[in-house]
N, C-alpha and C positions, 0 to 999 in steps of 0.2 A: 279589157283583155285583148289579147293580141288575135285579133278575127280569123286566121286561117286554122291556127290550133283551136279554138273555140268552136269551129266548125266541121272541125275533123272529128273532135272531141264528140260534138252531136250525130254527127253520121255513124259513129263507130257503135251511138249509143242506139240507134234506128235499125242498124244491120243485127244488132245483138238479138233487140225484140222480134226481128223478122224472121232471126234464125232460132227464138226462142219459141214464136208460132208453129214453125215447121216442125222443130223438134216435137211439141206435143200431138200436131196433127199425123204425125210419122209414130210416134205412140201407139195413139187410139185404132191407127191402120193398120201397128202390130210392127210394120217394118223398122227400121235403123233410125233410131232418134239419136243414140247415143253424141255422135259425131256434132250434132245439130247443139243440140243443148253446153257439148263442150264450147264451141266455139262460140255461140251464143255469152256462156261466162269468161271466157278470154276478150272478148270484145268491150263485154260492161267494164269489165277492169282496167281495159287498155284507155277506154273514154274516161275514167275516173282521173287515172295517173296524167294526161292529156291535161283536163282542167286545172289540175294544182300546178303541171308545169306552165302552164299560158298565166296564171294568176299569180306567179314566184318572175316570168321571163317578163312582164309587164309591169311598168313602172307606175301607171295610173289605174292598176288592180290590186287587189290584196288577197292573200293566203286565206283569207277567211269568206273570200266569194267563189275560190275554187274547192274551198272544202265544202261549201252550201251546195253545189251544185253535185260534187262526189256522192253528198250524203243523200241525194234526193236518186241516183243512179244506185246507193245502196239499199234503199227502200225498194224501188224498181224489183231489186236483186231478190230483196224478203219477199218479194209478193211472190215473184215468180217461183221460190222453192214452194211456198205456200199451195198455190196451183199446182203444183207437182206432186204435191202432198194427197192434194184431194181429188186429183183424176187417177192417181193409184191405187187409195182407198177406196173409191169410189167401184174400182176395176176388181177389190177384191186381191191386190198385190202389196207385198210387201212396203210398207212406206219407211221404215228405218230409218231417221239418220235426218230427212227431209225438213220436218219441226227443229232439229239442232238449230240444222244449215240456215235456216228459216231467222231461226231468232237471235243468232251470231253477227246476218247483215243487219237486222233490226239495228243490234246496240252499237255495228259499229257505226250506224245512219245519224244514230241518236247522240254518240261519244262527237264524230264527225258538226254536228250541229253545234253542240252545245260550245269547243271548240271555237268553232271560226264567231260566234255571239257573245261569249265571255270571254275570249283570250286574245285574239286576234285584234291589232287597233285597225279600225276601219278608215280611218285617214292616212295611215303609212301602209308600205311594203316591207318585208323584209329588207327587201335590194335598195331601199333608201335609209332601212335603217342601220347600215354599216358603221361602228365608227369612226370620226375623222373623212369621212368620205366628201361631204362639203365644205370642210375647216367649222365657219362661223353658221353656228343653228338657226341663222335669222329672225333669233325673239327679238322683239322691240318692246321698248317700254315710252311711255307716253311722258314726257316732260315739258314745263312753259320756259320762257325766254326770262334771267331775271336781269339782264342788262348784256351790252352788247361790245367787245372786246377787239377784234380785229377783223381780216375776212376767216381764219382758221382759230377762232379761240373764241367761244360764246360762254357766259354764267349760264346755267339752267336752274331751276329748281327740280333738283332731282330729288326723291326717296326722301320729302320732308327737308331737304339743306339748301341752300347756295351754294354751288357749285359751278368748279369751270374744268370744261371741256374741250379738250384740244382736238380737232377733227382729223382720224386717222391717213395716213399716207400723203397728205398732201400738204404743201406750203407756199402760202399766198404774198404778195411783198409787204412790207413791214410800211406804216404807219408816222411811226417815230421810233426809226432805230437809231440805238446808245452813239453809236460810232459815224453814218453817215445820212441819220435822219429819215425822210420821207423818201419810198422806190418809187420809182413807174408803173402806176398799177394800183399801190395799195390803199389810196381811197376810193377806187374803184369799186374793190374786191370787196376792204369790208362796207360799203354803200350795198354791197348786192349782194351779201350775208343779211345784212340788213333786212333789205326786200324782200326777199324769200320768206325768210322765217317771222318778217310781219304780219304780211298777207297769208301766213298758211293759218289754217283752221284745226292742225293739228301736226305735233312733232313731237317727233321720235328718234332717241339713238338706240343702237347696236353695234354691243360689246363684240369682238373677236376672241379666237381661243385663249391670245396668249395676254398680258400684263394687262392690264384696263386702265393703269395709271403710269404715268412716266416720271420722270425724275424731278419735274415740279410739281408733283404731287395732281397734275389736272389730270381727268377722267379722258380715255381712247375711247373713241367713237366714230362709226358715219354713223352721221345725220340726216335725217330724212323729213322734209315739210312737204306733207299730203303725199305720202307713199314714194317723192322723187330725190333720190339723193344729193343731198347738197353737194358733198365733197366734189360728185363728178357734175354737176353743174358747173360748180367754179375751175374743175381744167377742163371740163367742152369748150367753156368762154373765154378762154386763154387768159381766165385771173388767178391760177395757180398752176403748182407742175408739180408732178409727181416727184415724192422723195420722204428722209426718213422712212427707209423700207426694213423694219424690224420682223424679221418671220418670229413666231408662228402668225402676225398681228398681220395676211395678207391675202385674205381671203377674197376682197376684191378689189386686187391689186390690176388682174390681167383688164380689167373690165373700164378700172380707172387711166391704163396704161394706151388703151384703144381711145378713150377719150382722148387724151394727151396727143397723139396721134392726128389724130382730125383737125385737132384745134390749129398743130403745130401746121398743117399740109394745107391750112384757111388765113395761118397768119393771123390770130386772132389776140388779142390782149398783149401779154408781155411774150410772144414769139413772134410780134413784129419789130422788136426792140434786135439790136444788133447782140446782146443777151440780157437775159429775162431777167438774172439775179444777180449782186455785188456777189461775184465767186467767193472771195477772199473772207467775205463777214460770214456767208453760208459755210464756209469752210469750220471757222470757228466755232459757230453753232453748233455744225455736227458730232465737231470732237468734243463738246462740252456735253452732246448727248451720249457719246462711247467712254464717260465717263473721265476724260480729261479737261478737267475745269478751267475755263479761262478765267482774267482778272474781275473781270466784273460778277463771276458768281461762286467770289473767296471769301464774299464778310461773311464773319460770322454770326453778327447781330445789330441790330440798327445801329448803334454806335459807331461800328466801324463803316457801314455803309450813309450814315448822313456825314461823315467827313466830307466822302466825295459826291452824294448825292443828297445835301442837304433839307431838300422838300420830298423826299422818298421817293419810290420809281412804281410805276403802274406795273400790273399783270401785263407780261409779256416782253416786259425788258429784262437783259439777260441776268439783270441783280436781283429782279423779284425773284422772292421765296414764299411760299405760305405760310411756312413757320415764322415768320414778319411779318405777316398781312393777318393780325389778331381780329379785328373786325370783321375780317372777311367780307370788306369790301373792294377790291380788287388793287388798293395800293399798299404797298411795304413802306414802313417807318414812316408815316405821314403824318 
């Protein structure tokens, strides 16, 4: 909770009892309690209202620890009509009204409890649980390596299948592209997809709000080996850059982008190259992801694509398809 309200909240609650002492000792002496005891209940209430705002304005509190603490000032509240009840009776005066009042703070002590125990989650706040407020929920699910693709394209075994995963927002250089073969970089990058995710002890992707698969059918993801995310690993080390930026799929774009940044201001991997990427091939790729297909991914079925690529083409070259790759081992018409 946010410690100055939390503390006002208890002073308010301390001034109340003090003025709730007075008011009965100004009682039993016959003179002006009235005053005493009001102010006395304006106080408890104002320390009530205090806790729920400190425990709604605090992002590492919850509604259910500022209603615990209301409902222990509403108890407070029952006893004190209670006392009030019995130094009246007691006096041979009117008690009327006191036992209501009495047992009104009781249930709303009790409603108050029961509340923030049953209803309330004690790992979120309201104010985090907005939504859309952080894009991606940050669930991760736990998957193994089932063979290894480039630096941005890994098989996992996911949910019982072989599956491939193309790692969100980022693009690492190409291995064996169709058109100009092997970049600067790219057996670097995936050499150090490699290593990460050999040496980790456990990995995990996490899906974003929007699409989870893209247009060849592979699964969107960052990736993360032992809680560190790959994607911004590989552009801290200047073995990829940021790109394909699909919203809503950009949740940690800005984060990736400050990567990008550093890498680029250290000169590190392919931003010591005179440029990082063949524009002209990235070019084409992009447009064949906005939906305008280039030549290489127009067959329609292995047929027409072992014309031109006779020994079929791996996951990741622009003719692979999955609906060619029957096996589902990462080559088309093989």
């Amino acid at each position: 909770m946010d410690f100055v309200f939390l503390i006002l909240s208890f002073i308010a609650a301390l001034i109340s009892l003090v003025m709730f002492i007075k008011g009965v000792s100004l009682y039993i002496s016959d003179k002006g309690y009235k005053k005493s005891w009001q102010t006395a209940l304006m106080l408890i209430t104002v320390a009530g209202v205090l806790a729920i705002l400190t425990a709604l304005m605090d992002s590492s509190s919850t509604l259910g620890t500022g209603l615990l603490i209301t409902a222990l000032y509403a108890v407070s509240t029952a006893i004190a009509f209670g006392v009030v009840y019995a130094v009246k009776k007691a006096r041979g005066e009117s008690s009327k009204g006191y036992l209501r009042y009495a047992a009104i703070a009781l249930f709303c002590a009790i409603a108050m409890l029961a509340v923030s125990i049953f209803v309330v989650d004690d790992t979120e706040s309201p104010e985090r649980e907005v939504p859309g407020a952080s894009g991606s929920d940050g669930e991760r699910t736990v998957v193994t390596v089932a063979s290894f693709i480039d630096g941005d394209t890994t098989r996992f075994n996911f949910e019982g299948n072989d599956v491939s995963f193309r790692y969100l927002l980022i693009d690492t250089p190409e291995t064996n592209h169709p058109r100009i073969g092997e970049q600067p970089y790219g057996k670097e990058a995936s050499a150090r997809t490699k290593e990460i995710l050999s040496e980790a002890d456990t990995i995990e992707v996490e899906f974003d709000v929007g699409p989870k698969q893209d247009h060849y059918e592979r699964y969107l993801a960052y990736i993360y080996a032992d809680g560190k995310m790959v994607n911004e690993i590989l552009v801290r080390e200047g073995l990829a850059q940021v790109r394909y930026i699909n919203p809503p799929n950009t949740t940690h774009l800005d984060r990736l982008e400050k990567a990008q940044e550093k890498a680029k201001e250290e000169t590190l991997g392919i931003w010591s190259l005179d440029q990082p990427f063949d524009s002209e091939a990235h070019q084409k790729e992009e447009n064949r992801g906005n939906g305008d297909s280039g030549t290489e991914a127009q067959f329609k079925n292995c047929t027409e694509l072992r014309q031109v690529h006779p020994d079929g083409v791996k996951e990741g070259h622009p003719a692979y398809s999955l609906k060619m790759d029957g096996d589902r081992d990462g080559y088309a018409c093989d």
